[in-house]
GULO-139612 format. One record per residue: residue number from 1; x, y, z of N, C-alpha, C, O in turn; residue in one letter; chain. Coordinates in Angstrom, 3 decimals, padded with zeros to 6 digits, always signed. Each point is the difference from the previous one (the first is absolute). Layout:
residues N
{NUM,{X,Y,Z},{X,Y,Z},{X,Y,Z},{X,Y,Z},"A","A"};
...
***
This chain:
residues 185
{1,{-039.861,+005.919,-171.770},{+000.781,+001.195,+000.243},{+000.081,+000.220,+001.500},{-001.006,+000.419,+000.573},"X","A"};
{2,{+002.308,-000.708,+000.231},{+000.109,+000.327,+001.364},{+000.602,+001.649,+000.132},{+000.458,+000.700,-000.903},"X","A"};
{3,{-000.617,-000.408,+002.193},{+000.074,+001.102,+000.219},{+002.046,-000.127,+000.221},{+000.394,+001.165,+000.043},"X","A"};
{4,{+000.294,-001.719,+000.032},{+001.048,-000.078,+000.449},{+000.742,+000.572,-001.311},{+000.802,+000.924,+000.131},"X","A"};
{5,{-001.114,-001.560,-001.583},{+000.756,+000.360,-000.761},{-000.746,+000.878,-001.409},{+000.419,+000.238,-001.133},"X","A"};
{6,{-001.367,-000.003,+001.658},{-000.761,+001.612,-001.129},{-000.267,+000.992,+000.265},{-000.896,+000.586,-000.607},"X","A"};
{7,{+001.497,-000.091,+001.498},{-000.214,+001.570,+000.145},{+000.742,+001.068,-000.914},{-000.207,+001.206,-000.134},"X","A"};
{8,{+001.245,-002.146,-000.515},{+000.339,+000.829,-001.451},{-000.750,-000.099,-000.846},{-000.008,+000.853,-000.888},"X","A"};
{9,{-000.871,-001.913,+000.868},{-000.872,-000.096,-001.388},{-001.450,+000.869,+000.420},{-000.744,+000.586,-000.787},"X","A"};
{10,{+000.591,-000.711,+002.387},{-001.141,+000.660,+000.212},{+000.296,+001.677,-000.026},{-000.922,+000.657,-000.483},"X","A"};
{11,{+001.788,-000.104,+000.826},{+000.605,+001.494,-000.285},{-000.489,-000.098,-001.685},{-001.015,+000.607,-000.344},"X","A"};
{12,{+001.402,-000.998,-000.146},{+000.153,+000.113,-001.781},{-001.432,+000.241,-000.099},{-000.405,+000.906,-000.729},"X","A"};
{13,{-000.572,-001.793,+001.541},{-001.354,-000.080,-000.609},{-000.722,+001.114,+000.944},{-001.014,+000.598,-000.360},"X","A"};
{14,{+001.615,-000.408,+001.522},{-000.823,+001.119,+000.516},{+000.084,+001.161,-000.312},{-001.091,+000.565,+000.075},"X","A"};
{15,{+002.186,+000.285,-000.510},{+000.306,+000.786,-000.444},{-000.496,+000.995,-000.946},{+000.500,+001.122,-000.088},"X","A"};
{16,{-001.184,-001.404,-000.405},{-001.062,+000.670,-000.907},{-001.047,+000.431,+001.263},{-000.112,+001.165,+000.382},"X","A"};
{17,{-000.394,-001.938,+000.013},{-001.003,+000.334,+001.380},{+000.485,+001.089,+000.603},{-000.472,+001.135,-000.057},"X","A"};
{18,{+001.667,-001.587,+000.787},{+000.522,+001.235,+000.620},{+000.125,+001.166,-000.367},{-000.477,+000.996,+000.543},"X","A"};
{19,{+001.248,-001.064,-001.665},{-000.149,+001.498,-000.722},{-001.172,+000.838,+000.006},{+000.037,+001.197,+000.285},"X","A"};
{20,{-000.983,-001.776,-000.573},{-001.335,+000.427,-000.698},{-001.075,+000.002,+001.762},{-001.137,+000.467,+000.071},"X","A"};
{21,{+001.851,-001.066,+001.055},{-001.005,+000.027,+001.266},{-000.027,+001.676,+000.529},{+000.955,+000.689,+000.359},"X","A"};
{22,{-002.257,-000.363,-000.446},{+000.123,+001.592,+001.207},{+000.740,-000.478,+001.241},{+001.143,+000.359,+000.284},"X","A"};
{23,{-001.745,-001.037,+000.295},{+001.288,-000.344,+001.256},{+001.189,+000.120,+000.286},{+000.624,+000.127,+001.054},"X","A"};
{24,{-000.298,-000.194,-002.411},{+001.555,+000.180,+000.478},{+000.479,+000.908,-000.091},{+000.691,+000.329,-000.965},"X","A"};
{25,{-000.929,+000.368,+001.986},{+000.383,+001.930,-000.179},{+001.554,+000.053,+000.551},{+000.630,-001.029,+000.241},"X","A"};
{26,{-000.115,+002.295,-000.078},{+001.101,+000.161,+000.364},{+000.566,-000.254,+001.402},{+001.079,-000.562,+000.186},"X","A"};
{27,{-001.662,+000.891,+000.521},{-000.019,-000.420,+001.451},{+000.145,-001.772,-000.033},{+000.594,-000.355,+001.019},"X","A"};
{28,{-000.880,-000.539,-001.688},{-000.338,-001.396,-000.262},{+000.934,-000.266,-000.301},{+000.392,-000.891,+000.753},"X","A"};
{29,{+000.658,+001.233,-001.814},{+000.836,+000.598,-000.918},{+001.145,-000.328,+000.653},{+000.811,-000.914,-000.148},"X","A"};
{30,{-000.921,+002.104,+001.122},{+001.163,+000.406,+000.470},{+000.264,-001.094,+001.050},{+000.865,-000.872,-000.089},"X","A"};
{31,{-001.892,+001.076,+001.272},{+000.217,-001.612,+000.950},{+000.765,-000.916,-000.301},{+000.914,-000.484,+000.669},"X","A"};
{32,{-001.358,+000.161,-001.930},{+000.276,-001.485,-000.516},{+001.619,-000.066,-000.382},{+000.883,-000.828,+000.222},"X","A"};
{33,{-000.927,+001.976,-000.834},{+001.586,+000.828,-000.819},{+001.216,-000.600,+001.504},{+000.977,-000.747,+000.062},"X","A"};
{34,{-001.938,+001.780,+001.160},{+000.898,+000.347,+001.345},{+000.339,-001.908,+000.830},{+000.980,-000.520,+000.533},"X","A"};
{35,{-002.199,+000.117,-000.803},{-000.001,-001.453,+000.786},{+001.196,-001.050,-000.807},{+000.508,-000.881,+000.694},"X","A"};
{36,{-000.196,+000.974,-001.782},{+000.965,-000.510,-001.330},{+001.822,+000.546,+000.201},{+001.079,-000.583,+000.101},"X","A"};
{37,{-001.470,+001.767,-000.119},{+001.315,+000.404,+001.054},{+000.067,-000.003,+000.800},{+001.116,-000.517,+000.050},"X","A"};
{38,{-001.413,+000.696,+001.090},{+000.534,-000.303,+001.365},{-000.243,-001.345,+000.531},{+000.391,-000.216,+001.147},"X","A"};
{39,{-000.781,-000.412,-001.581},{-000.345,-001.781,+000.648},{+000.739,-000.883,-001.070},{+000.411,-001.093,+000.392},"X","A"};
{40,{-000.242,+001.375,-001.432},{+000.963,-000.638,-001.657},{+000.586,+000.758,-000.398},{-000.566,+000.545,-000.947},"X","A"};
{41,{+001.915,+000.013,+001.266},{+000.672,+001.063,-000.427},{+000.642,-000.782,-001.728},{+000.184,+000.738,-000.968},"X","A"};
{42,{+000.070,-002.274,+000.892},{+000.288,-000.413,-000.576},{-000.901,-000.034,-001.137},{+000.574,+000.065,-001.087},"X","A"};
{43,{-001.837,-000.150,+001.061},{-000.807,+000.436,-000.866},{-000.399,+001.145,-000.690},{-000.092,+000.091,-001.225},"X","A"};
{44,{-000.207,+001.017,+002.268},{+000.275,+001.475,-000.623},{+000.948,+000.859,+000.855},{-000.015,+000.002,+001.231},"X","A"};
{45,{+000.789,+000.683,-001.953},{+001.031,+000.845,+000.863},{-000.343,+000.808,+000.268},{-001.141,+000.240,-000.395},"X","A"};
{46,{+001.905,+000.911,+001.351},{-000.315,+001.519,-000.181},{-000.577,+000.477,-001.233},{-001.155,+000.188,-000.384},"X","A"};
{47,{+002.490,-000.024,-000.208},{-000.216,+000.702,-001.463},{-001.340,-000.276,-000.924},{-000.663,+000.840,-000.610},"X","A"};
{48,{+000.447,-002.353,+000.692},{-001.266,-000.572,-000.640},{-001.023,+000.627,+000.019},{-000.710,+000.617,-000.794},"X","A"};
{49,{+000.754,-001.049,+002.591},{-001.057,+000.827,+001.407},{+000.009,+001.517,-000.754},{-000.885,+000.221,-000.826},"X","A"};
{50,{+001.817,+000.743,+001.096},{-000.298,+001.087,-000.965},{-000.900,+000.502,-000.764},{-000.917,+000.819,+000.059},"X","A"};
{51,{+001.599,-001.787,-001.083},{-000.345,-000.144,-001.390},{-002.077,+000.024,+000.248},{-000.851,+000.890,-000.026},"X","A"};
{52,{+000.836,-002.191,+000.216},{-001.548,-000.275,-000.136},{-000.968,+001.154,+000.839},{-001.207,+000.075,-000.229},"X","A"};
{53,{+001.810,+000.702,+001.107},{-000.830,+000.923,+001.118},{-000.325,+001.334,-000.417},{-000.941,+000.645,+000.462},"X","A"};
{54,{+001.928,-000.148,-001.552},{+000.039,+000.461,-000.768},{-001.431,+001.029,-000.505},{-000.462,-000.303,-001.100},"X","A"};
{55,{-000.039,+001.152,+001.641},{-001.045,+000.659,-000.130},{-000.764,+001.109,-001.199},{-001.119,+000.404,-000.317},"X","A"};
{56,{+002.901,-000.211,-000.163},{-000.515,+000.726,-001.470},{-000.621,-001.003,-001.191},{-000.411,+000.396,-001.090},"X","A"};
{57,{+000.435,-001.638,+001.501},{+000.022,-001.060,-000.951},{-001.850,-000.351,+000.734},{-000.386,+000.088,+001.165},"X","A"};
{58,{-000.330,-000.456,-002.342},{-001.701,-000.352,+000.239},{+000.223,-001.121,+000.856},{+001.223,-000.099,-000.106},"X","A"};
{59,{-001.638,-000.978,+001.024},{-000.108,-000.678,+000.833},{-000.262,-001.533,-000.993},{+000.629,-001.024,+000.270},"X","A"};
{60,{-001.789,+001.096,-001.588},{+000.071,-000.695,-000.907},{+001.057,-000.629,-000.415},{+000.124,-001.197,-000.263},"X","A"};
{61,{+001.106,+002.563,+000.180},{+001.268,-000.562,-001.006},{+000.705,-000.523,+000.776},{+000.444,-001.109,-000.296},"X","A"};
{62,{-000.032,+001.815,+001.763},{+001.379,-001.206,+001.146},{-000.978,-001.184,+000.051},{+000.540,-001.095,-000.160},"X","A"};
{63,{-001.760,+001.091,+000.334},{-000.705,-001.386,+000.427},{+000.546,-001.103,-001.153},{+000.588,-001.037,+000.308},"X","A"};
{64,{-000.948,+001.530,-001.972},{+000.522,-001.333,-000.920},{+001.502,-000.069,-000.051},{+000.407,-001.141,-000.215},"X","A"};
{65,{+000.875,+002.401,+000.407},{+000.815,-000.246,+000.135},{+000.408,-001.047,+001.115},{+000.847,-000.881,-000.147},"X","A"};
{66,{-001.688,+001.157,+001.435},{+000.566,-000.401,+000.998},{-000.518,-002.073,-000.171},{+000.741,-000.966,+000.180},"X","A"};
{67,{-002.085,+000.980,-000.535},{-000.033,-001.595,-000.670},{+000.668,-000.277,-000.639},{+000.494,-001.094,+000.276},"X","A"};
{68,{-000.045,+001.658,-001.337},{+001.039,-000.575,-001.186},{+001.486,-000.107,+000.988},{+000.690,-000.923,-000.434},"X","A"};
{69,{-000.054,+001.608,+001.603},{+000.907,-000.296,+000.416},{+000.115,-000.821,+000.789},{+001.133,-000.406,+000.260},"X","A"};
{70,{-002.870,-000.413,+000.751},{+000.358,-000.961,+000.523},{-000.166,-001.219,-001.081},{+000.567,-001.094,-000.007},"X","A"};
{71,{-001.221,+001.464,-000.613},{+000.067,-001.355,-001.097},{+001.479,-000.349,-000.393},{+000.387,-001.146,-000.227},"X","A"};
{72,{+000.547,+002.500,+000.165},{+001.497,-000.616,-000.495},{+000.661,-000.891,+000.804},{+000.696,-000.947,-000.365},"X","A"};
{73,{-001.051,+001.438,+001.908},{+001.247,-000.379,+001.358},{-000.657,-001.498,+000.057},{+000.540,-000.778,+000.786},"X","A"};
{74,{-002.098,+000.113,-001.848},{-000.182,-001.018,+001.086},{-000.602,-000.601,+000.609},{-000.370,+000.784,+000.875},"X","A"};
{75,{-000.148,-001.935,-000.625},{-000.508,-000.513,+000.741},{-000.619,+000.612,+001.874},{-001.062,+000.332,+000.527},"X","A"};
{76,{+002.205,-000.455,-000.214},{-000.004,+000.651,+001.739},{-000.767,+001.489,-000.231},{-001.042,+000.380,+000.534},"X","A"};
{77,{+002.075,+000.491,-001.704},{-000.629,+001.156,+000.480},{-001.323,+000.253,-000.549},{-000.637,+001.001,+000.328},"X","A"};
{78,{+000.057,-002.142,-001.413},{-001.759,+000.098,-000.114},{-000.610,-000.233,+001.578},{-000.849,+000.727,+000.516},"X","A"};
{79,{+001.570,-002.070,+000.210},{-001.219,-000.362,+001.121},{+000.618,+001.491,+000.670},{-000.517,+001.025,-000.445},"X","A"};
{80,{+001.098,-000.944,+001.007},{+000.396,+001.212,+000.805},{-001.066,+001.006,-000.505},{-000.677,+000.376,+000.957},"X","A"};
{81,{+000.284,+000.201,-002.143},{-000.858,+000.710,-000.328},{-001.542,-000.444,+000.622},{-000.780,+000.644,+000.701},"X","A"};
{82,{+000.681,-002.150,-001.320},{-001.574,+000.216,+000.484},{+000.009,-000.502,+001.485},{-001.075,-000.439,+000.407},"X","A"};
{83,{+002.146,+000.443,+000.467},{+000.022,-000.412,+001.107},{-000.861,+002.264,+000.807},{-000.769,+000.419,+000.865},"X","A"};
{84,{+001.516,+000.047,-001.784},{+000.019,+001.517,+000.619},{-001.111,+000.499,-000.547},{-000.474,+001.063,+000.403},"X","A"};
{85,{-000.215,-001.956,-001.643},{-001.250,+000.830,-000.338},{-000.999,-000.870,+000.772},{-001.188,+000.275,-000.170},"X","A"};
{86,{+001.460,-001.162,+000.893},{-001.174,-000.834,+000.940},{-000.041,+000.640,+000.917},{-001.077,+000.068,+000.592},"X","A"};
{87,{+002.189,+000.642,-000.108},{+000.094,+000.832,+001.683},{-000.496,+001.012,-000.126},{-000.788,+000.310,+000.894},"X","A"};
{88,{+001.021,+000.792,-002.165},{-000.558,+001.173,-000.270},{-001.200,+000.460,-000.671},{-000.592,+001.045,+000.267},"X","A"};
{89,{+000.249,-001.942,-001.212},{-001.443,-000.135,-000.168},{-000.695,-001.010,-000.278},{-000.105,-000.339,-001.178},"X","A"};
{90,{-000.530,-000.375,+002.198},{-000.568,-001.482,-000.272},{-000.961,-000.012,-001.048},{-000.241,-001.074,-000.550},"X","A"};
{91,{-000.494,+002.381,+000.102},{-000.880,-000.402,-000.633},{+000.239,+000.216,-001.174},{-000.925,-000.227,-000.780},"X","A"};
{92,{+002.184,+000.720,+000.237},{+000.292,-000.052,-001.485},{+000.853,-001.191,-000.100},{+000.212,-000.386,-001.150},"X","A"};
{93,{+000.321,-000.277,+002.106},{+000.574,-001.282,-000.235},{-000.946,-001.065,-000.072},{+000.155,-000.749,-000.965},"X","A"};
{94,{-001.259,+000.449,+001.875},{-000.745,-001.011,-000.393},{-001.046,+000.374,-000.791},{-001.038,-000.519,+000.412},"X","A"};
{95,{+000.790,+001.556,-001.874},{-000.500,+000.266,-000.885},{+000.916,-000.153,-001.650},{-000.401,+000.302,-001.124},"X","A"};
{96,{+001.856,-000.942,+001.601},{+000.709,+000.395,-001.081},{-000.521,-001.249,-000.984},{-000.637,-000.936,+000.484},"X","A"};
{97,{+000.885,+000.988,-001.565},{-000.828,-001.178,-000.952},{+000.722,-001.672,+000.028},{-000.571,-001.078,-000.162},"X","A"};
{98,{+002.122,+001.391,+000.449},{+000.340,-001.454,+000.554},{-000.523,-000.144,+001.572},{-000.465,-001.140,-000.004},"X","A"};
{99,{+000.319,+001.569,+001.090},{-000.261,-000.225,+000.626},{-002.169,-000.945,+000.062},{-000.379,-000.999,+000.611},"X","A"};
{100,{-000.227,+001.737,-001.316},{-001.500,-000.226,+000.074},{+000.048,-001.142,-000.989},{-001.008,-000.701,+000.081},"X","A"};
{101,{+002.011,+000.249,-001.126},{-000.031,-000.820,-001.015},{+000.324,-001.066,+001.164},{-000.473,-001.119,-000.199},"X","A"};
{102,{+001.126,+001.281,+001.249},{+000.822,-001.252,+000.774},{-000.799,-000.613,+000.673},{-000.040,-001.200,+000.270},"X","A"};
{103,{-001.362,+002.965,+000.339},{-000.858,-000.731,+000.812},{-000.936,-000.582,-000.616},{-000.723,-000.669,+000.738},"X","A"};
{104,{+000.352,+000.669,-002.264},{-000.784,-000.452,-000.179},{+000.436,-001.993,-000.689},{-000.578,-001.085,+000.051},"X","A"};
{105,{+001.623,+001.505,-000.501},{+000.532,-001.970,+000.029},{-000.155,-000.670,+001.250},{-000.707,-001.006,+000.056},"X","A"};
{106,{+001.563,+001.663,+001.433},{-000.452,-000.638,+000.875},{-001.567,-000.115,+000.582},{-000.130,-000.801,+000.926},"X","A"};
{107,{-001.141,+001.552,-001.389},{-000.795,-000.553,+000.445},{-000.973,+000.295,-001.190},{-000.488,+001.115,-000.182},"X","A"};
{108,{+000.165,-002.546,-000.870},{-000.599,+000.140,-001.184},{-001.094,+000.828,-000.129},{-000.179,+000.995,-000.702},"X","A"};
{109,{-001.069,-002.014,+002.107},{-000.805,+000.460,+000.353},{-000.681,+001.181,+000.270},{-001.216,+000.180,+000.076},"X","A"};
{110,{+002.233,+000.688,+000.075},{-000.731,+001.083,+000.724},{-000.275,+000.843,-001.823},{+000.674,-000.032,-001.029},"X","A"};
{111,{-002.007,+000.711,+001.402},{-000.819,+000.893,-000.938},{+001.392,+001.221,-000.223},{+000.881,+000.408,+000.756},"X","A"};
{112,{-001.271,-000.109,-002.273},{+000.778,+001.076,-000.397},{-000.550,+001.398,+000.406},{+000.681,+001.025,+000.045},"X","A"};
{113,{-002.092,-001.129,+000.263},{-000.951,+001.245,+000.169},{+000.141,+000.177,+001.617},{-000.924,+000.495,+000.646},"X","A"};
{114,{+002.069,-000.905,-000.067},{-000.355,+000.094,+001.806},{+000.581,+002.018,+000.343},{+000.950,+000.713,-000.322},"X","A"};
{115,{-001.958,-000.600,+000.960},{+000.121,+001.840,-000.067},{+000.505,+000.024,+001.653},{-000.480,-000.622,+000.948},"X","A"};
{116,{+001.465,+001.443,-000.977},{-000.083,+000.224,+001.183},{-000.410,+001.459,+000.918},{+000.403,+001.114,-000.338},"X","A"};
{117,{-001.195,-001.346,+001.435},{-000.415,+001.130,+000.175},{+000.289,+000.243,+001.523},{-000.090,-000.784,+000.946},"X","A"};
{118,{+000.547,+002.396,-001.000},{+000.553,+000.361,+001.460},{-000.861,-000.488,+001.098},{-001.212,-000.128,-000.177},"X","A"};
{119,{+001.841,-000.181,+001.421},{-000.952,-000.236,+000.964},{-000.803,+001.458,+000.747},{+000.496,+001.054,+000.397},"X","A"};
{120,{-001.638,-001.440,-000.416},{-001.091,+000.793,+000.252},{+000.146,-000.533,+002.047},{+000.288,-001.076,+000.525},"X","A"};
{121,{-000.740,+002.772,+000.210},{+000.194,-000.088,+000.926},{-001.461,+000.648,+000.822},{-000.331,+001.142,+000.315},"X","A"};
{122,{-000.379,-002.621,-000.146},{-001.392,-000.150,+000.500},{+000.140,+000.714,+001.805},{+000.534,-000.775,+000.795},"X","A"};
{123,{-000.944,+002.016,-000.283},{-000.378,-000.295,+000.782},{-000.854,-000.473,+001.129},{+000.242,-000.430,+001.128},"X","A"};
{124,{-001.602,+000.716,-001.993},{-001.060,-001.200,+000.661},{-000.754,-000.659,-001.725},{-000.468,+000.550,-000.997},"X","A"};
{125,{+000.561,-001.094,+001.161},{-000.860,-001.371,-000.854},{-001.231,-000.276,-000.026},{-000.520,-000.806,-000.771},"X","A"};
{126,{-000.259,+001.711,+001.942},{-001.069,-001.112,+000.319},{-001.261,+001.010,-000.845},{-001.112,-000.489,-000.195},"X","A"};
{127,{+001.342,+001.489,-000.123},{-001.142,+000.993,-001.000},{-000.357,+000.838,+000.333},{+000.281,+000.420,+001.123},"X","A"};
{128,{-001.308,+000.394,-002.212},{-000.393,+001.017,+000.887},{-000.855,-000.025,+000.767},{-000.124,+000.939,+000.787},"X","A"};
{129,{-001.122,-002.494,-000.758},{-000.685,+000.506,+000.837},{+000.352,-000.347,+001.755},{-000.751,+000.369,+000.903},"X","A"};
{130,{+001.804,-001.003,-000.723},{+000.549,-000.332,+001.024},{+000.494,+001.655,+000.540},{-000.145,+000.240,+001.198},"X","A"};
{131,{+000.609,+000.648,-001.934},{+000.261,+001.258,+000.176},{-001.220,+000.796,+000.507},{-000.003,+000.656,+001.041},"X","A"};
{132,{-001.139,-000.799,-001.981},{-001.180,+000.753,+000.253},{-000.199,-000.522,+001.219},{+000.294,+000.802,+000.885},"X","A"};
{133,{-000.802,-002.161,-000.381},{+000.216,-000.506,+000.902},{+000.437,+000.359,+001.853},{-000.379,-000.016,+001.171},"X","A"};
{134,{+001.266,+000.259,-001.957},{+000.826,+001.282,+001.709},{-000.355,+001.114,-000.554},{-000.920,+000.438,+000.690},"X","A"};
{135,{+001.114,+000.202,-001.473},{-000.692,+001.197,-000.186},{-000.856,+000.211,+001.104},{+000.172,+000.586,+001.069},"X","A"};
{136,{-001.376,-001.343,-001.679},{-000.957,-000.071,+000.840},{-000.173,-000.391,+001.326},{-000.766,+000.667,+000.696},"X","A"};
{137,{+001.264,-001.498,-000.288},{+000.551,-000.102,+001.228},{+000.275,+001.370,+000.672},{-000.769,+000.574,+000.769},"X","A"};
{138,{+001.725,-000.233,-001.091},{+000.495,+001.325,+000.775},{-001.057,+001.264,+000.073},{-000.161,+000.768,+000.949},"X","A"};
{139,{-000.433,-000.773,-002.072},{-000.778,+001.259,+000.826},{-001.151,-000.306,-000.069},{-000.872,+000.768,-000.407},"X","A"};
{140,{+000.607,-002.321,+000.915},{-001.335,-000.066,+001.102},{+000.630,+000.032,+001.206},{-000.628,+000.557,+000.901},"X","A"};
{141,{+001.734,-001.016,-000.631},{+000.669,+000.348,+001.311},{+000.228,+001.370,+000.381},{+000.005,+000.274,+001.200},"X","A"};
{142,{+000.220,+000.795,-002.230},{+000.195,+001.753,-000.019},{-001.268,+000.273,+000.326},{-000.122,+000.857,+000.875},"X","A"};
{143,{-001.223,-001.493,-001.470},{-000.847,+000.858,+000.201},{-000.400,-000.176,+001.300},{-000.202,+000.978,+000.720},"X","A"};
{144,{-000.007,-002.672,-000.133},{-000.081,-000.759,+001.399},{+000.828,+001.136,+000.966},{-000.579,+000.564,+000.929},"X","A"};
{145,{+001.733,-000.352,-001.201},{+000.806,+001.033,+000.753},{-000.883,+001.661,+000.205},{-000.361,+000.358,+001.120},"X","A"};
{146,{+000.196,+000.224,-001.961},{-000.466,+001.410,+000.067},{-002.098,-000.153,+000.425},{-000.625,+000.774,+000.725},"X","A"};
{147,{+000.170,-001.750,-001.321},{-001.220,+000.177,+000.062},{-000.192,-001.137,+000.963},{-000.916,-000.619,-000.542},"X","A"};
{148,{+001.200,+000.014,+001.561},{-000.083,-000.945,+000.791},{-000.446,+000.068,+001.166},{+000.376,-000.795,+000.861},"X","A"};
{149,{-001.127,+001.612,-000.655},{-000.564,+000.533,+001.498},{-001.303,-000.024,-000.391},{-000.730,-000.539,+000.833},"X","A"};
{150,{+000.156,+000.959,-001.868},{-001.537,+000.083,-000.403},{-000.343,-001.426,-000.885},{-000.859,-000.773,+000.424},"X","A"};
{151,{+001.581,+000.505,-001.647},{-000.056,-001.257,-000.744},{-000.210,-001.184,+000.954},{-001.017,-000.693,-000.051},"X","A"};
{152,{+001.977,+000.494,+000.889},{+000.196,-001.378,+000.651},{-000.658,-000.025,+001.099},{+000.460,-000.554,+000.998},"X","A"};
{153,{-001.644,+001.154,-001.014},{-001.267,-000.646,+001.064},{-000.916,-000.800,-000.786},{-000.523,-001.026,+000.436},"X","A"};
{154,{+000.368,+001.401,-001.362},{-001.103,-000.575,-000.864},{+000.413,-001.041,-001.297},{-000.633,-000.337,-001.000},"X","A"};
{155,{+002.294,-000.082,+001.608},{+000.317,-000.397,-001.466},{+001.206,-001.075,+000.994},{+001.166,-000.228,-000.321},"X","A"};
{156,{-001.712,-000.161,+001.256},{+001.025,-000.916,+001.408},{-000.656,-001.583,-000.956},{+000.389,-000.582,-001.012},"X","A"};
{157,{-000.932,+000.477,+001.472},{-000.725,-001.881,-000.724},{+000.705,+000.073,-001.498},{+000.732,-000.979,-000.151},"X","A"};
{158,{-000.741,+001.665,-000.746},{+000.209,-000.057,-001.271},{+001.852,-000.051,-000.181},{+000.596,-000.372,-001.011},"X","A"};
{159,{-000.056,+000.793,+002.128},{+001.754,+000.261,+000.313},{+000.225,-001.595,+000.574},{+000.858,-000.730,-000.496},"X","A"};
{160,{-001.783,+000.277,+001.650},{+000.590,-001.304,+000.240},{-000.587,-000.849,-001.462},{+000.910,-000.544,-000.625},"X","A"};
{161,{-001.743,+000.448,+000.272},{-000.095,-000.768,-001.193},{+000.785,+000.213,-001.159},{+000.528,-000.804,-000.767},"X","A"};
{162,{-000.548,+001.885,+000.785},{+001.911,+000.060,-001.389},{+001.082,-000.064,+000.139},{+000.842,+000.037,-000.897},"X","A"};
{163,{-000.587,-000.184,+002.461},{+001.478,-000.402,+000.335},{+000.183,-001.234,+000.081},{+001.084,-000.419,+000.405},"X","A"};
{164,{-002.378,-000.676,-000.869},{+000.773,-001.642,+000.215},{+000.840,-000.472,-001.491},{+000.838,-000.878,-000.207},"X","A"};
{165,{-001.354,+001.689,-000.511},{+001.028,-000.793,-001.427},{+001.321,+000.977,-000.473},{+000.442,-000.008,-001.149},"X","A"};
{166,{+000.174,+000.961,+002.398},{+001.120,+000.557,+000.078},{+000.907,-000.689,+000.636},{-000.209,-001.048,+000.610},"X","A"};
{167,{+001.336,+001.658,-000.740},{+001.377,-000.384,+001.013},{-000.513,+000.100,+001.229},{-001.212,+000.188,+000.102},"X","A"};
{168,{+002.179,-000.314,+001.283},{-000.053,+000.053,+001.295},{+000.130,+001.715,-000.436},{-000.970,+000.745,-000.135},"X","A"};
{169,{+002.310,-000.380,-000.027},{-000.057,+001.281,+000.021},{-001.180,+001.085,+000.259},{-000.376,+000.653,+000.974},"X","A"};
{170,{-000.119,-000.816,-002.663},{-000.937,+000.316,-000.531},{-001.272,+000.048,+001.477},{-000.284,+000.886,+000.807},"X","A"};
{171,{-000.059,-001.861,-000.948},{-001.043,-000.494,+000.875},{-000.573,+000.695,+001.173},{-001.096,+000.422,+000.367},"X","A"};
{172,{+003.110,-000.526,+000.344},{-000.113,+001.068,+001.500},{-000.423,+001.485,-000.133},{-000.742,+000.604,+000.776},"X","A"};
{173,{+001.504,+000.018,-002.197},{-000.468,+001.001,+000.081},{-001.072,+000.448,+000.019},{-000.505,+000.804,+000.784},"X","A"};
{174,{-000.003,-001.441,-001.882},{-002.136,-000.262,-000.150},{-000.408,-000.127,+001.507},{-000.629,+000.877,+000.593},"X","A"};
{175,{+000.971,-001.838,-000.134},{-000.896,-000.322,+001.104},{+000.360,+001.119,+001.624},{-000.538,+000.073,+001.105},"X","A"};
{176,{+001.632,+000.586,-001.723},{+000.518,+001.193,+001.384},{-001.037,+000.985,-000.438},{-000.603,+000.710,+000.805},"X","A"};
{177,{+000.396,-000.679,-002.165},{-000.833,+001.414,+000.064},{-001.315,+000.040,+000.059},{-000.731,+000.991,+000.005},"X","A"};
{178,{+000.338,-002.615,+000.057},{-001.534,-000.097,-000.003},{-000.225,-000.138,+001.595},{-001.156,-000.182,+000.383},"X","A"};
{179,{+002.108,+000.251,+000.483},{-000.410,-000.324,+001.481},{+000.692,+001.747,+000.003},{-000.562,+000.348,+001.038},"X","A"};
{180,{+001.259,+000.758,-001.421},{-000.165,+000.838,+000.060},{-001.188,+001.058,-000.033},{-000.421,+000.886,+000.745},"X","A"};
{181,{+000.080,-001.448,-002.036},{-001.231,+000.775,+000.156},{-001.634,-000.262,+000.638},{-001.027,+000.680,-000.023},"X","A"};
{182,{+001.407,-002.115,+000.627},{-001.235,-000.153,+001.445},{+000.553,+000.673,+000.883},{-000.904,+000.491,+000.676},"X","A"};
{183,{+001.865,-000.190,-000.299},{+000.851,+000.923,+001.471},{-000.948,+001.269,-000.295},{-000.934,+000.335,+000.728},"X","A"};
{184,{+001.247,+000.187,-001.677},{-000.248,+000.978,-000.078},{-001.970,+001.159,-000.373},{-000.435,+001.137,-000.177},"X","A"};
{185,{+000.010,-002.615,+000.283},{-001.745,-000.127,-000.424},{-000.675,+000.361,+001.624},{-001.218,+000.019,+000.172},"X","A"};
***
């Protein structure tokens, strides 16, 4: 089954789907209605156009009318359809049941159980205790800051010895406040 000459047979078979998809609300509806007339006037006319936009009418009923009328015009005006339901909603087009039947002939292999799941948006990865981590960091540096005139006489040897398995950063600061607080002894 090529895609060139079944999009009448695939309309026929999707069609039930469609009807029955929440997706295809009126706004969806209508797009699709508006993109059919004005880009294929030859496919749907004004009046058609009208016809299907039609708001006193449930969105359910122009939707199977409006399949059953491209199914009449045709070949062209099926692809023309799923050409406008690929632009307007990709994800009820590559969910329709000929479409997932197609992907699954072209690739045997792949598991029927494959789930797909939204991408998740990590901004650090590395855990919490990498978090606790600086945590801690920071307010031995807060406290180094406020209590650093009395602490860092008696606590200078123990600052150069914990600043060798830090950053440079790190390090300078340690080691500014442990020669701070000999200035000040």
């Amino acid at each position: 089954m090529t895609d060139i000459d079944c999009y009448h047979e695939q309309l026929r078979r999707d069609a039930q789907f469609l009807c029955t998809d929440p997706r295809m609300d009126t706004e969806l509806v209508d797009r699709l209605v508006l993109q059919l007339n004005r880009i294929y006037p030859q496919i749907l006319s004004d009046k058609e156009a009208h016809k299907f936009r039609n708001l006193s009418i449930p969105t359910k009923v122009r939707l199977a009318e409006l399949l059953k009328h491209l199914h009449g015009k045709g070949e062209e005006a099926c692809h023309e359809f799923y050409s406008g339901l690929h632009i307007h909603a990709e994800d009820v087009y590559s969910s329709l049941p000929t479409r997932v039947r197609q992907r699954e002939i072209a690739d045997p292999k792949r598991t029927k159980n494959v789930t797909v799941h939204p991408e998740r948006f990590v901004l650090n990865d590395r855990g919490p205790m990498f978090f606790l981590s600086c945590f801690s960091f920071v307010v031995a540096i807060a406290m180094l800051y406020y209590y650093g005139g009395e602490t860092l006489r008696c606590t200078g040897p123990l600052l150069h010895c914990s600043a060798a398995r830090l950053s440079k950063g790190a390090k300078d600061v340690f080691i500014t406040y442990a020669e701070v607080g000999k200035q000040k002894k």
